[in-house]
HTML snippet that shows the backbone in 3Dmol.js (N, CA, C, O; Angstrom):
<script src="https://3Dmol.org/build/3Dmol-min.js"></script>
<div id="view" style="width:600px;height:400px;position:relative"></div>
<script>
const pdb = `
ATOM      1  N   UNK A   1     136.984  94.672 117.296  1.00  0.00           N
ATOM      2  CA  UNK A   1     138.170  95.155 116.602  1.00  0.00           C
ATOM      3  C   UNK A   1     139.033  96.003 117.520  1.00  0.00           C
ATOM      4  O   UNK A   1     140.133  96.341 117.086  1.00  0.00           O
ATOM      5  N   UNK A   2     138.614  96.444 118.916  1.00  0.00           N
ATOM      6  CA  UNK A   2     139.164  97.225 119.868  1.00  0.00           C
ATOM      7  C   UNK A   2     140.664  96.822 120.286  1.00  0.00           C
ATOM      8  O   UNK A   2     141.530  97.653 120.560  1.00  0.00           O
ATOM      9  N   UNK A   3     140.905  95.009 120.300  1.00  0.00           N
ATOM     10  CA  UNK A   3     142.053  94.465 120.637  1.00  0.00           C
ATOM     11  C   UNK A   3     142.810  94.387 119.237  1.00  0.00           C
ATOM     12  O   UNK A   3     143.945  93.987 119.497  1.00  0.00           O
ATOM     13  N   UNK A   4     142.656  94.628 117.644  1.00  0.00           N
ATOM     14  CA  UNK A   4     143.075  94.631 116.967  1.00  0.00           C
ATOM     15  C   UNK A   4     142.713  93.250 116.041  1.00  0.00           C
ATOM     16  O   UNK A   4     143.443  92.863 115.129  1.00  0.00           O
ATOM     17  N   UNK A   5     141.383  92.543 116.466  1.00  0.00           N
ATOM     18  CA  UNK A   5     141.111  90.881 116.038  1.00  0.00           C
ATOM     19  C   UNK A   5     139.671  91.422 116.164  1.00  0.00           C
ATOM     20  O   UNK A   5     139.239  92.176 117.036  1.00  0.00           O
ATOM     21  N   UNK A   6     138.762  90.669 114.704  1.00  0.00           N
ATOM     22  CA  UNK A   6     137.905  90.303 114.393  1.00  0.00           C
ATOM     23  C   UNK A   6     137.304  89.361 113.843  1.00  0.00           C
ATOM     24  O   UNK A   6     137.786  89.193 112.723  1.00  0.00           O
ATOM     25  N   UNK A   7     136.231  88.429 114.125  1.00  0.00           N
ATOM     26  CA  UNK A   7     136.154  87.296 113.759  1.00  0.00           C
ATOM     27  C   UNK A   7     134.740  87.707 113.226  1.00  0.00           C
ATOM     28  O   UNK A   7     134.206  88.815 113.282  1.00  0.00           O
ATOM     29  N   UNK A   8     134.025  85.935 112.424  1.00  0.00           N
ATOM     30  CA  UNK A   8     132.971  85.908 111.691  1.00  0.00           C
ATOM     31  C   UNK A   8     132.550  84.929 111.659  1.00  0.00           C
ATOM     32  O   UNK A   8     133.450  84.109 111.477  1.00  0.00           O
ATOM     33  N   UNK A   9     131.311  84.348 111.764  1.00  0.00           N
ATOM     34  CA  UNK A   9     131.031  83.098 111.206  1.00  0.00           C
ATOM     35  C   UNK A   9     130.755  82.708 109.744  1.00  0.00           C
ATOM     36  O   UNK A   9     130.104  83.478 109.037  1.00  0.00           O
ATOM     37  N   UNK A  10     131.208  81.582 109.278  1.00  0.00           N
ATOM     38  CA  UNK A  10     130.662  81.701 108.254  1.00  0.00           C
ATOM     39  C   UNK A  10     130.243  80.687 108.190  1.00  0.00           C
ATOM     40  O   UNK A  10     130.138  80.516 106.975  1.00  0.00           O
ATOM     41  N   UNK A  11     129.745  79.425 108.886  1.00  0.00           N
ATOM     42  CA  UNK A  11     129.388  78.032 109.033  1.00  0.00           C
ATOM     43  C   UNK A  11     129.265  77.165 109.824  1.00  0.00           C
ATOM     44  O   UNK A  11     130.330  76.741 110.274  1.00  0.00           O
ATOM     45  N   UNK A  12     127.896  76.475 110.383  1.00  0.00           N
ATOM     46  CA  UNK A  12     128.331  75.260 111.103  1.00  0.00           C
ATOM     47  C   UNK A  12     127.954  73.853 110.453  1.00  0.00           C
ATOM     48  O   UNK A  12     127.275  72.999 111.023  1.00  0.00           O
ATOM     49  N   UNK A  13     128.109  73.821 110.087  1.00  0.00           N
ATOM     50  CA  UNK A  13     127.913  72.336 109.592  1.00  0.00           C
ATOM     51  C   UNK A  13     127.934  70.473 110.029  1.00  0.00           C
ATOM     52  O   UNK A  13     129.089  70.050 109.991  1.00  0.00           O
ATOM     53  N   UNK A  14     127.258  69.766 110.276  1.00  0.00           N
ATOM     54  CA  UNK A  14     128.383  68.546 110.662  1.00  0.00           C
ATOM     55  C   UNK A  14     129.123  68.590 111.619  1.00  0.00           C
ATOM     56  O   UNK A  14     130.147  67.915 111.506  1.00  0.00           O
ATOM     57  N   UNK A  15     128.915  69.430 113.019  1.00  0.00           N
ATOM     58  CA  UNK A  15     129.498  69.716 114.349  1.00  0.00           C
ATOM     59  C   UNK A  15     130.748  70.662 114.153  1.00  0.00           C
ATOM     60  O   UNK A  15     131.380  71.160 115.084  1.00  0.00           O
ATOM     61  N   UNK A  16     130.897  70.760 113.399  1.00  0.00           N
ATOM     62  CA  UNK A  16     131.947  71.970 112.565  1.00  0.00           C
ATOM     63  C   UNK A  16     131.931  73.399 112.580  1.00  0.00           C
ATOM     64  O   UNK A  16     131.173  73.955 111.785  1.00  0.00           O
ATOM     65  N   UNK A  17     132.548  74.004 113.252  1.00  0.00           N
ATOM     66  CA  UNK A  17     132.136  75.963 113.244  1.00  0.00           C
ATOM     67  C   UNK A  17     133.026  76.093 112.329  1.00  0.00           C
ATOM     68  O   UNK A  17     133.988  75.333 112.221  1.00  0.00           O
ATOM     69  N   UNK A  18     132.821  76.947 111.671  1.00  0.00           N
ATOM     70  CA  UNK A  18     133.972  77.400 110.147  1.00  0.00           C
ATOM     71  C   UNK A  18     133.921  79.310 110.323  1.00  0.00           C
ATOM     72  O   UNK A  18     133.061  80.121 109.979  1.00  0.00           O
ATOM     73  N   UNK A  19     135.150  79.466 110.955  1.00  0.00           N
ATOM     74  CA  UNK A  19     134.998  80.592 110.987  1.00  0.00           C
ATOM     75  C   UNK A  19     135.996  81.759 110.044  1.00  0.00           C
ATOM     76  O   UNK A  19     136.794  81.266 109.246  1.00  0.00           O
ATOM     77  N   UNK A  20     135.920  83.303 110.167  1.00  0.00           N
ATOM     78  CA  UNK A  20     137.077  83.875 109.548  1.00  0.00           C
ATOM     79  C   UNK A  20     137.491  85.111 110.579  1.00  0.00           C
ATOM     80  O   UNK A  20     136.856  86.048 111.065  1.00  0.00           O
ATOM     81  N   UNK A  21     138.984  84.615 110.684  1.00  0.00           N
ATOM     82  CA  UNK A  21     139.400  85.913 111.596  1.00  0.00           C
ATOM     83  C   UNK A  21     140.465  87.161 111.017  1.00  0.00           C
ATOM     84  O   UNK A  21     141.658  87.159 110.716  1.00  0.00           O
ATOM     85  N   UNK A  22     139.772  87.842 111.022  1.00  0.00           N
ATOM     86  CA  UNK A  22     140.827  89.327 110.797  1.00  0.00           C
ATOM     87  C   UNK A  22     141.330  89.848 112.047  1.00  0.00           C
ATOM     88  O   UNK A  22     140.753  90.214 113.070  1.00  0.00           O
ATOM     89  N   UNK A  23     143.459  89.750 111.467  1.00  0.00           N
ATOM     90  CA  UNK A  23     143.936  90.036 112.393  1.00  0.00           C
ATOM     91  C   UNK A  23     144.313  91.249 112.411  1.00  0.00           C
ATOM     92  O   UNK A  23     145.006  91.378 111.403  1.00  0.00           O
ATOM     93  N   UNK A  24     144.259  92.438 113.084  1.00  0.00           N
ATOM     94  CA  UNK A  24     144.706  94.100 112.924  1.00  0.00           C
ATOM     95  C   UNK A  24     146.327  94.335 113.661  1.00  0.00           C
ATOM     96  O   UNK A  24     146.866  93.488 114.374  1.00  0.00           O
ATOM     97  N   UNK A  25     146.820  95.436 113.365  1.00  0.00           N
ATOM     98  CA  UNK A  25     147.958  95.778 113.693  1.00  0.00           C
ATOM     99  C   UNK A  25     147.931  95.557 115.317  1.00  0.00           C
ATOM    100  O   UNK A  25     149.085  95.727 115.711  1.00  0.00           O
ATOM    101  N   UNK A  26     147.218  95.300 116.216  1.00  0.00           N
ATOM    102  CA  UNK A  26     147.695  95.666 117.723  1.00  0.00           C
ATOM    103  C   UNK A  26     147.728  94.171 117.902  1.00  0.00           C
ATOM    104  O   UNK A  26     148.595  93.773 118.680  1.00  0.00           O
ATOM    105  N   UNK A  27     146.953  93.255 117.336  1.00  0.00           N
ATOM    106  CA  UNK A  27     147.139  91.450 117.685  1.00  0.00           C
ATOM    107  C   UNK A  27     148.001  91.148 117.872  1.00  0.00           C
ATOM    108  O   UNK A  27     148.527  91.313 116.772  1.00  0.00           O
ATOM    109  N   UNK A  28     148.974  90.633 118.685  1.00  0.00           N
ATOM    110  CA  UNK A  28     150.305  90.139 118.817  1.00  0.00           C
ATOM    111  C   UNK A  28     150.146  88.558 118.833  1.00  0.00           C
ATOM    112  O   UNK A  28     151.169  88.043 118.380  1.00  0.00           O
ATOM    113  N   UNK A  29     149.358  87.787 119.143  1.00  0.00           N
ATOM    114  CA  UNK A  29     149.378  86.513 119.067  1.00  0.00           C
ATOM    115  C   UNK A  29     149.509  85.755 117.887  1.00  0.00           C
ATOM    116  O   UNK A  29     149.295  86.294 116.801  1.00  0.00           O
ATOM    117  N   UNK A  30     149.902  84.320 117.984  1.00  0.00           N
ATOM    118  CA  UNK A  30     150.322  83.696 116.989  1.00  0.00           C
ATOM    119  C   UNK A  30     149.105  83.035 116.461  1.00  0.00           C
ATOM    120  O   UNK A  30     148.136  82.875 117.203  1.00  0.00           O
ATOM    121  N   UNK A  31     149.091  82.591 115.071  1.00  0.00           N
ATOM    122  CA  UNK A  31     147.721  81.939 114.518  1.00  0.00           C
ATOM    123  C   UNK A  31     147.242  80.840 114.990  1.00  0.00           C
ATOM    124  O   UNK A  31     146.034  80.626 114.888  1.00  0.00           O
ATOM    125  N   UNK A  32     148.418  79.570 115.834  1.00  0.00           N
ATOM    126  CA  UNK A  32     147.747  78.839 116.688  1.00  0.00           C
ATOM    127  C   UNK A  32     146.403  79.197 117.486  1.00  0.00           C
ATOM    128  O   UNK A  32     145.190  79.020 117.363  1.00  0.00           O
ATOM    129  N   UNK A  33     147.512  79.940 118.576  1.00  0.00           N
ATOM    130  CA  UNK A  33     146.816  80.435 119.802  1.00  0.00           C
ATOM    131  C   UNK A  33     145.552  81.012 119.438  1.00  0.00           C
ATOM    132  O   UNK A  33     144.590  80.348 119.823  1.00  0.00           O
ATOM    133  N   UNK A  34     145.290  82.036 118.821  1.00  0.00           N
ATOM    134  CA  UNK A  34     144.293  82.847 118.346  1.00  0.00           C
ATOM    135  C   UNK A  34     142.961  81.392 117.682  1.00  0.00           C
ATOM    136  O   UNK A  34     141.894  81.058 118.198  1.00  0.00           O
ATOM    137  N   UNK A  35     143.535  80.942 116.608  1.00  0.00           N
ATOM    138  CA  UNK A  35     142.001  80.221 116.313  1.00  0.00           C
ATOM    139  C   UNK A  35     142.243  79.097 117.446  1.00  0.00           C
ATOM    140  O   UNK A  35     141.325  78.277 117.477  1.00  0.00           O
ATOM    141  N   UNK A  36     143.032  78.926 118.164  1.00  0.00           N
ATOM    142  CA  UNK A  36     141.879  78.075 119.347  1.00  0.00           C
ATOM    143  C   UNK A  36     141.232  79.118 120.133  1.00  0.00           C
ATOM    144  O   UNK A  36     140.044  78.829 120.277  1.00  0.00           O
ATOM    145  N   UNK A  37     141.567  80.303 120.742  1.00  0.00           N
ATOM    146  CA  UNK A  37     141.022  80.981 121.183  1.00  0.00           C
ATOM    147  C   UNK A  37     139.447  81.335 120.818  1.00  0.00           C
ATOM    148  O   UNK A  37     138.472  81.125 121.541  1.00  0.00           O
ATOM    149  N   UNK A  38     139.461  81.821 119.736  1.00  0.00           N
ATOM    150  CA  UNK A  38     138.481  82.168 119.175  1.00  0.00           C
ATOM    151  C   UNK A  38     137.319  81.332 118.886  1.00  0.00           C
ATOM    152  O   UNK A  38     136.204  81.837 118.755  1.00  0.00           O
ATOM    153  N   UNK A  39     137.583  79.737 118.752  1.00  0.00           N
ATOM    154  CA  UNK A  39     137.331  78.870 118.078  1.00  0.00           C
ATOM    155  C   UNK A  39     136.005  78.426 120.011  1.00  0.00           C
ATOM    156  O   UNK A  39     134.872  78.129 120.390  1.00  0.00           O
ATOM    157  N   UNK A  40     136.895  78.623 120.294  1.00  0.00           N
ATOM    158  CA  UNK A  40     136.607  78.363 121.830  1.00  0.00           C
ATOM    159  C   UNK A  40     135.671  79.300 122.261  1.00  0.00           C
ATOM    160  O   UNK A  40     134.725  78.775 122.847  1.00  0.00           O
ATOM    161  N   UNK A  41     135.607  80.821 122.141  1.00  0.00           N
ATOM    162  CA  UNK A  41     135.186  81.402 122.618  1.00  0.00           C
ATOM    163  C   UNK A  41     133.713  81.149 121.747  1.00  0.00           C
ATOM    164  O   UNK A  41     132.650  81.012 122.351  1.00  0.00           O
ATOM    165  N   UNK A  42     133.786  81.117 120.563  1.00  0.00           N
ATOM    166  CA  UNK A  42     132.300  81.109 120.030  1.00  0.00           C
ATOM    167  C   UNK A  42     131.833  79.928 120.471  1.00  0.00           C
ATOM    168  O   UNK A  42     131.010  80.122 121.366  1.00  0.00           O
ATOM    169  N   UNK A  43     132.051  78.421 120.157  1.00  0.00           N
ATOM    170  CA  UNK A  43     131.500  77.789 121.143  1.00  0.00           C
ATOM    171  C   UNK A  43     130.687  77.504 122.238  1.00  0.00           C
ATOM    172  O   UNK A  43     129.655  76.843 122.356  1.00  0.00           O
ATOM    173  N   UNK A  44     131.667  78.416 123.347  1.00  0.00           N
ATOM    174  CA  UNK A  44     131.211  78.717 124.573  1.00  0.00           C
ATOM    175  C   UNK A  44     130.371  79.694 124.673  1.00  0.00           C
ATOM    176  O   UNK A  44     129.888  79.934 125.779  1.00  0.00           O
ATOM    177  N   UNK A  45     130.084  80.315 123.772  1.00  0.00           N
ATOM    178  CA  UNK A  45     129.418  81.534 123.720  1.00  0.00           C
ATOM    179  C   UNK A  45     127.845  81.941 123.257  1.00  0.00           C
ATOM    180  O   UNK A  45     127.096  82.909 123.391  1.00  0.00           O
ATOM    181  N   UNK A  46     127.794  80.238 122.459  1.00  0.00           N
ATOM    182  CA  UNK A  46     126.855  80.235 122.047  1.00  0.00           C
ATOM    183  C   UNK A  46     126.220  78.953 121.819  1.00  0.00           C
ATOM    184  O   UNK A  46     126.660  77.976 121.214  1.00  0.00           O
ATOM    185  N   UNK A  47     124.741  79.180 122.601  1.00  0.00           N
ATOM    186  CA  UNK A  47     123.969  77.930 122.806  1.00  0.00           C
ATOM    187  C   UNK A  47     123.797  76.597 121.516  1.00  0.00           C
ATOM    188  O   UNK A  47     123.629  75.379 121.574  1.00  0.00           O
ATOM    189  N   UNK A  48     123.932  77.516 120.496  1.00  0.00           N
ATOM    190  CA  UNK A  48     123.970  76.432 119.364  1.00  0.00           C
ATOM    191  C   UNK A  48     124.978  76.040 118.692  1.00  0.00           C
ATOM    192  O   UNK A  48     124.960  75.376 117.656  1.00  0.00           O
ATOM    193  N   UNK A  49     126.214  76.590 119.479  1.00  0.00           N
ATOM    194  CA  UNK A  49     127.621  76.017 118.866  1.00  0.00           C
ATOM    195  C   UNK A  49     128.037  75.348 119.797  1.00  0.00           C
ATOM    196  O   UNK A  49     129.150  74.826 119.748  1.00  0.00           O
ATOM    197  N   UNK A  50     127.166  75.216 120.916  1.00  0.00           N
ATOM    198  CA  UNK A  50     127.707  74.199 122.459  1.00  0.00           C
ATOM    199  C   UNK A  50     127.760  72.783 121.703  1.00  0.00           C
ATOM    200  O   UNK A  50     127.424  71.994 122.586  1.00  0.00           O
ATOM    201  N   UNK A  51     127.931  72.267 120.884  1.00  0.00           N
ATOM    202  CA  UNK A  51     128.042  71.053 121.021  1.00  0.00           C
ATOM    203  C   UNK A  51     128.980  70.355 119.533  1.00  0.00           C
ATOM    204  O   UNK A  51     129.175  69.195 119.169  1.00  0.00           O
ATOM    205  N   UNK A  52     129.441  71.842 118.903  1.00  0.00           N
ATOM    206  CA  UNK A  52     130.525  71.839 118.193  1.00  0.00           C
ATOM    207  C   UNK A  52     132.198  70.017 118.448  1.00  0.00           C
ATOM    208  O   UNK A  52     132.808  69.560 119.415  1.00  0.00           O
ATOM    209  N   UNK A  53     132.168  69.766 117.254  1.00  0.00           N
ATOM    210  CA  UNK A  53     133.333  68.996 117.532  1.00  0.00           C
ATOM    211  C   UNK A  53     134.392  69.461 117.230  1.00  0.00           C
ATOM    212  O   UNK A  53     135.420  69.159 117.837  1.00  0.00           O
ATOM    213  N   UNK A  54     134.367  70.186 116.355  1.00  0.00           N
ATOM    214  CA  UNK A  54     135.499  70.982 116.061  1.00  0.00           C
ATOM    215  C   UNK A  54     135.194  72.155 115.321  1.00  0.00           C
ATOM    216  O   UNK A  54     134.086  72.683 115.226  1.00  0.00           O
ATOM    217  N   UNK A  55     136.757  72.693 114.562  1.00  0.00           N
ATOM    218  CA  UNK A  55     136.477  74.098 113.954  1.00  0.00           C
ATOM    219  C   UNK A  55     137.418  74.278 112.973  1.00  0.00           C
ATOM    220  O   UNK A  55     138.564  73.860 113.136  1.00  0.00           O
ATOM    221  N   UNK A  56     137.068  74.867 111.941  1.00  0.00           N
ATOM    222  CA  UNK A  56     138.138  75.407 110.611  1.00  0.00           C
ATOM    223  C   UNK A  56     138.208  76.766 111.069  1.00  0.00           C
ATOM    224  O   UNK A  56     137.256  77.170 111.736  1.00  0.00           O
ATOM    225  N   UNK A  57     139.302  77.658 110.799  1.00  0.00           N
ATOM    226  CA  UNK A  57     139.545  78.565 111.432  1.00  0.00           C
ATOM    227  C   UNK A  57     140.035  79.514 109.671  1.00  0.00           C
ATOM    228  O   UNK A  57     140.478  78.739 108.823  1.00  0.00           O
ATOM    229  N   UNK A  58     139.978  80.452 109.403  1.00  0.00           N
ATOM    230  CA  UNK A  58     140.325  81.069 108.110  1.00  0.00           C
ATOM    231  C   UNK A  58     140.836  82.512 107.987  1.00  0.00           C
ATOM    232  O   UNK A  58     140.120  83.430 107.588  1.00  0.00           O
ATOM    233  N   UNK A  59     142.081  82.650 108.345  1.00  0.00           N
ATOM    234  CA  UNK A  59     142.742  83.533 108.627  1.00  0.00           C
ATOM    235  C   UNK A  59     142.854  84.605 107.856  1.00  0.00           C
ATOM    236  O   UNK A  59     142.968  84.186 106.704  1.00  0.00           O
ATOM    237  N   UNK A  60     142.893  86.092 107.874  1.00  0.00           N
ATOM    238  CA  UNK A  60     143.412  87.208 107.070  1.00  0.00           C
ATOM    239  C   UNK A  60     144.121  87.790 107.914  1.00  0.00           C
ATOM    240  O   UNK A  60     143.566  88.197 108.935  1.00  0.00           O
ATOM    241  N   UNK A  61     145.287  87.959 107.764  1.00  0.00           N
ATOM    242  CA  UNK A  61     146.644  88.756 108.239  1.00  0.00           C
ATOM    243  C   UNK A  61     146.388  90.372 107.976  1.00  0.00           C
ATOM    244  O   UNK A  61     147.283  90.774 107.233  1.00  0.00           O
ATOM    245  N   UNK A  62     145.513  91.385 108.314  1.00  0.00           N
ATOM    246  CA  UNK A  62     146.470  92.757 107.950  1.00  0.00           C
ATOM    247  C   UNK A  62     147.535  93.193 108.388  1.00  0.00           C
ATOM    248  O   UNK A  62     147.917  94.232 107.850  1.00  0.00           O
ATOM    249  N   UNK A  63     148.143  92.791 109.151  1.00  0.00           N
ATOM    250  CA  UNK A  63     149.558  93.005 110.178  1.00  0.00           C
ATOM    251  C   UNK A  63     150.276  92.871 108.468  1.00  0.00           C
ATOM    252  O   UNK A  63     150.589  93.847 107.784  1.00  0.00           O
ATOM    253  N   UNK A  64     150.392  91.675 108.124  1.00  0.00           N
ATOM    254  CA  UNK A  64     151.075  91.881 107.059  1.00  0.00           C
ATOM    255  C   UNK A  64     150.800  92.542 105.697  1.00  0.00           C
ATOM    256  O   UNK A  64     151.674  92.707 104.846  1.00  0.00           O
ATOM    257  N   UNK A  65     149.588  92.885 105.570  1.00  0.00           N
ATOM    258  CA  UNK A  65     149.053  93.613 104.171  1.00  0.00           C
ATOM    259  C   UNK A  65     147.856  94.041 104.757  1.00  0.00           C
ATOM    260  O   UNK A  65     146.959  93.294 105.146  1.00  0.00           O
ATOM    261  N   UNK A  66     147.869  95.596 104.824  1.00  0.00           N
ATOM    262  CA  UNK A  66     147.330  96.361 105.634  1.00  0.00           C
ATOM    263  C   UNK A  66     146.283  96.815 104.747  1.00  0.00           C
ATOM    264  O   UNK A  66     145.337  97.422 105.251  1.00  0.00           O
ATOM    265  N   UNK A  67     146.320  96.536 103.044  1.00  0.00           N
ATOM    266  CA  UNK A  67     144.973  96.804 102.154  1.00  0.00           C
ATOM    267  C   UNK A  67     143.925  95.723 102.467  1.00  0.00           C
ATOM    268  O   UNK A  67     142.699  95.751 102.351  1.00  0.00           O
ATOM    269  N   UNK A  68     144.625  94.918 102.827  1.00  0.00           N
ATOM    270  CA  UNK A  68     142.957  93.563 103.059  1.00  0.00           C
ATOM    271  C   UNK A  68     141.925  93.814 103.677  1.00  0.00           C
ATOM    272  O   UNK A  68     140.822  93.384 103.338  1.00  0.00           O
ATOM    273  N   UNK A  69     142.177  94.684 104.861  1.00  0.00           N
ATOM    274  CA  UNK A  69     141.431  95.435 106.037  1.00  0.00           C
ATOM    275  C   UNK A  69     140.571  96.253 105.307  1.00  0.00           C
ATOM    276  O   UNK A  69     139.585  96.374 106.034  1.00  0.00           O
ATOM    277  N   UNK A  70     140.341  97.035 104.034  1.00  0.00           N
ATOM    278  CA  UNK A  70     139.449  97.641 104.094  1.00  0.00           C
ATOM    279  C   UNK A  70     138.707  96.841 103.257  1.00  0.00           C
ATOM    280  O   UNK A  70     137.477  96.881 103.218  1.00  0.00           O
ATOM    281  N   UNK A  71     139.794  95.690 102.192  1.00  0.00           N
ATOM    282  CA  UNK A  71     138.944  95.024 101.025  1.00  0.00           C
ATOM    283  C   UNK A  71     137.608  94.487 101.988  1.00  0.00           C
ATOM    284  O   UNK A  71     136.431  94.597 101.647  1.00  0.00           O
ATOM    285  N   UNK A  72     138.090  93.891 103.250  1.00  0.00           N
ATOM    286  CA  UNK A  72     137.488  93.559 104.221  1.00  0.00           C
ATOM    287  C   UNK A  72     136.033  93.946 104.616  1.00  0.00           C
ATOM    288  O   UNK A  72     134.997  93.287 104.536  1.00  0.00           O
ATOM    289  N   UNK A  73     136.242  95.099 105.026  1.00  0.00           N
ATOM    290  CA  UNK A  73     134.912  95.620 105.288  1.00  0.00           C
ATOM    291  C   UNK A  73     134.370  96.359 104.450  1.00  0.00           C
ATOM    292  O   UNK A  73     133.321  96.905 104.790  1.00  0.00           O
ATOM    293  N   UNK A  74     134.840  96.574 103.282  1.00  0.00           N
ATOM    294  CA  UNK A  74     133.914  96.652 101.952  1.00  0.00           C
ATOM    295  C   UNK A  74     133.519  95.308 101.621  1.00  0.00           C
ATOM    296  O   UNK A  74     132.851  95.289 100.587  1.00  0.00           O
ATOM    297  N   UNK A  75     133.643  94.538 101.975  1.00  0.00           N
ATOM    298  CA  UNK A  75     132.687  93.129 101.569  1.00  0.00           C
ATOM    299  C   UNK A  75     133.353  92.484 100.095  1.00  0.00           C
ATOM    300  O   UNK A  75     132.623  91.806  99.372  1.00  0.00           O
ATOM    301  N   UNK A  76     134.600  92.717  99.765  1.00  0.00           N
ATOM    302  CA  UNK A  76     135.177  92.463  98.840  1.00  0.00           C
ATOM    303  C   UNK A  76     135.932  91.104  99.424  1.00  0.00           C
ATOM    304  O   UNK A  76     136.291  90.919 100.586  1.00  0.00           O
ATOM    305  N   UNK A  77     136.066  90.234  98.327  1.00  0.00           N
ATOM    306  CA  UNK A  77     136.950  89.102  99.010  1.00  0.00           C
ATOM    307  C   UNK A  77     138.536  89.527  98.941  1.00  0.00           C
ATOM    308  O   UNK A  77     139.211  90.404  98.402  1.00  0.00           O
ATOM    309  N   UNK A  78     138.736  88.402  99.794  1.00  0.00           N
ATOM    310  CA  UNK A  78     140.061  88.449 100.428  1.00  0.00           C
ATOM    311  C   UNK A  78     140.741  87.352 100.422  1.00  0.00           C
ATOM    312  O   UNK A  78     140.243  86.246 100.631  1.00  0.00           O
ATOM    313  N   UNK A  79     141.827  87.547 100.204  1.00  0.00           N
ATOM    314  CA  UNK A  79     142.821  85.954  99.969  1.00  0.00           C
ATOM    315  C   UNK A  79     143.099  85.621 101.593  1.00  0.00           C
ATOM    316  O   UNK A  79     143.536  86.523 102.307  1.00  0.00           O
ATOM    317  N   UNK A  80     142.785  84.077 102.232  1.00  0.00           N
ATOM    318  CA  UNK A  80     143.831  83.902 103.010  1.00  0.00           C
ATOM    319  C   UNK A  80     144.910  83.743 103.801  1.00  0.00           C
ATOM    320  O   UNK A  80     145.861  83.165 103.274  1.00  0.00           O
ATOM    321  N   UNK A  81     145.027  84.087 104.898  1.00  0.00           N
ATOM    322  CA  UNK A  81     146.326  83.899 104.723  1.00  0.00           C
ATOM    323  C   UNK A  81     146.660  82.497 105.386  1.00  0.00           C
ATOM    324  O   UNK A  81     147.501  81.805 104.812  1.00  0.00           O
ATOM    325  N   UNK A  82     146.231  82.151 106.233  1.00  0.00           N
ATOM    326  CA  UNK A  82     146.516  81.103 106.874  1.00  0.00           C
ATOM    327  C   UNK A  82     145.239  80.416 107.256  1.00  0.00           C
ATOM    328  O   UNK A  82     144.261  81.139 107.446  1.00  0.00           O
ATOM    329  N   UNK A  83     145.089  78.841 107.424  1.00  0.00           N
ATOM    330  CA  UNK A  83     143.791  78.210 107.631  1.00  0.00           C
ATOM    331  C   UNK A  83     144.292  76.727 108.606  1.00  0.00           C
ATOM    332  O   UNK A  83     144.984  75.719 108.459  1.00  0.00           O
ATOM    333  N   UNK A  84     143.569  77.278 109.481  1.00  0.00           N
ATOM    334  CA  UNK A  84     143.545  76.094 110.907  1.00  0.00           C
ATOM    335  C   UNK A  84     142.760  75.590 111.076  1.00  0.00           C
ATOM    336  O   UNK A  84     141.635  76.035 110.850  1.00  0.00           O
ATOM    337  N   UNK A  85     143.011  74.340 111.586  1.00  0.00           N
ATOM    338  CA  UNK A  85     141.708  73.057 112.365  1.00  0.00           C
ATOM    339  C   UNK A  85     142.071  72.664 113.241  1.00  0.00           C
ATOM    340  O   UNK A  85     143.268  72.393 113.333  1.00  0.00           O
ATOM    341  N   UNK A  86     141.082  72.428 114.422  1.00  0.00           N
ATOM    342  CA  UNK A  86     141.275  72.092 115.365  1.00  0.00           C
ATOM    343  C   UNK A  86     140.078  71.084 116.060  1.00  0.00           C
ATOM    344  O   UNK A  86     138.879  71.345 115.966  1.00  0.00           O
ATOM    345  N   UNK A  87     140.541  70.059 116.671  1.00  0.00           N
ATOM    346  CA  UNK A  87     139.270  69.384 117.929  1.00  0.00           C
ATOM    347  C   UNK A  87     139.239  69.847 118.903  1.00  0.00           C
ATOM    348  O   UNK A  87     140.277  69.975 119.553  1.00  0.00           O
ATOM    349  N   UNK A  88     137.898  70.321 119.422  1.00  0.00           N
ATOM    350  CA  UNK A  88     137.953  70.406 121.256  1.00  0.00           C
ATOM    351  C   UNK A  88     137.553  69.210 121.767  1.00  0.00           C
ATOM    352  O   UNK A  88     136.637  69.817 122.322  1.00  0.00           O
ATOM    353  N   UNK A  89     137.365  68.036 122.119  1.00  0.00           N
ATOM    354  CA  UNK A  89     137.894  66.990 122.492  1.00  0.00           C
ATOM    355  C   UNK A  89     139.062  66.485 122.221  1.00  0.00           C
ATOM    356  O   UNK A  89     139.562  66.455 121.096  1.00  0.00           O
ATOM    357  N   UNK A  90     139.682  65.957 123.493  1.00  0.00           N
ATOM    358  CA  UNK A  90     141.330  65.271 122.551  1.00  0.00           C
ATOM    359  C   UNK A  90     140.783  63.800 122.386  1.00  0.00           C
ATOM    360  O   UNK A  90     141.538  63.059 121.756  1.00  0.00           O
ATOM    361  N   UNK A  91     139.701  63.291 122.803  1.00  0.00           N
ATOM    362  CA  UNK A  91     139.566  61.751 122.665  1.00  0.00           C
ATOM    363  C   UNK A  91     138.196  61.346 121.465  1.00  0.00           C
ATOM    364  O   UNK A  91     137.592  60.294 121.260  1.00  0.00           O
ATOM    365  N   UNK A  92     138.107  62.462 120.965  1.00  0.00           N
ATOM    366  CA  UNK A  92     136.973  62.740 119.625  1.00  0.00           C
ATOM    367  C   UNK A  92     137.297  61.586 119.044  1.00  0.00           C
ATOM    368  O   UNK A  92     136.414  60.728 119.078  1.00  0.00           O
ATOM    369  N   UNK A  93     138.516  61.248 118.408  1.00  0.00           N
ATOM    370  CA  UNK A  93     138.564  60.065 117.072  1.00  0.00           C
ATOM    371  C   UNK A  93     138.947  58.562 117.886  1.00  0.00           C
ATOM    372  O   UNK A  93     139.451  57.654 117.225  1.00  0.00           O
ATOM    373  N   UNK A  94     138.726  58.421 119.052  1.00  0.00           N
ATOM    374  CA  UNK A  94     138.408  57.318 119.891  1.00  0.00           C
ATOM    375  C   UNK A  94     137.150  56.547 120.043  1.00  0.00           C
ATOM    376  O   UNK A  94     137.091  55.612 120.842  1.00  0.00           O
TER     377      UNK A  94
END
`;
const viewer = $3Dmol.createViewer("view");
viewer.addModel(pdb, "pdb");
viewer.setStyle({}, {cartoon: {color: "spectrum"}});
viewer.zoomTo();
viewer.render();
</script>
């Protein structure tokens, strides 16, 4: 949370990482960039997501609604804000 971004797993399934990222006031990046980033970094990061095909990515914005952040880490749910998918292969559906 030091850069203002926190992520979570919440699934792998079916070569699938399904994750959730909380974005904080200092994140400046766009929701693209960020869940490939992220999407990437767990992956790479971890021996049993090395072989991931892709990833759902499940966004919470506090930049824009700065109460979600604590609904957050009180373990309370949280609405969405934005939800990405992505392949890390580009020749996967070949």
């Amino acid at each position: 949370m030091g850069f203002g971004l926190c992520s979570r797993l919440l699934d792998y399934r079916n070569g699938v990482i399904y994750l959730e990222v909380m974005f904080g006031r200092r994140w400046k990046k766009s929701y693209n960039t960020t869940a490939y980033e992220i999407a990437k970094t767990w992956k790479d990061g971890n021996k049993e997501l090395s072989k991931a095909i892709g990833s759902k990515v499940f966004i919470i914005d506090a930049r824009k609604n700065p109460y979600k952040k604590s609904m957050y880490f009180n373990g309370e749910s949280v609405l969405h804000d934005a939800k990405k998918g992505l392949l890390f292969a580009k020749d996967i559906l070949n």
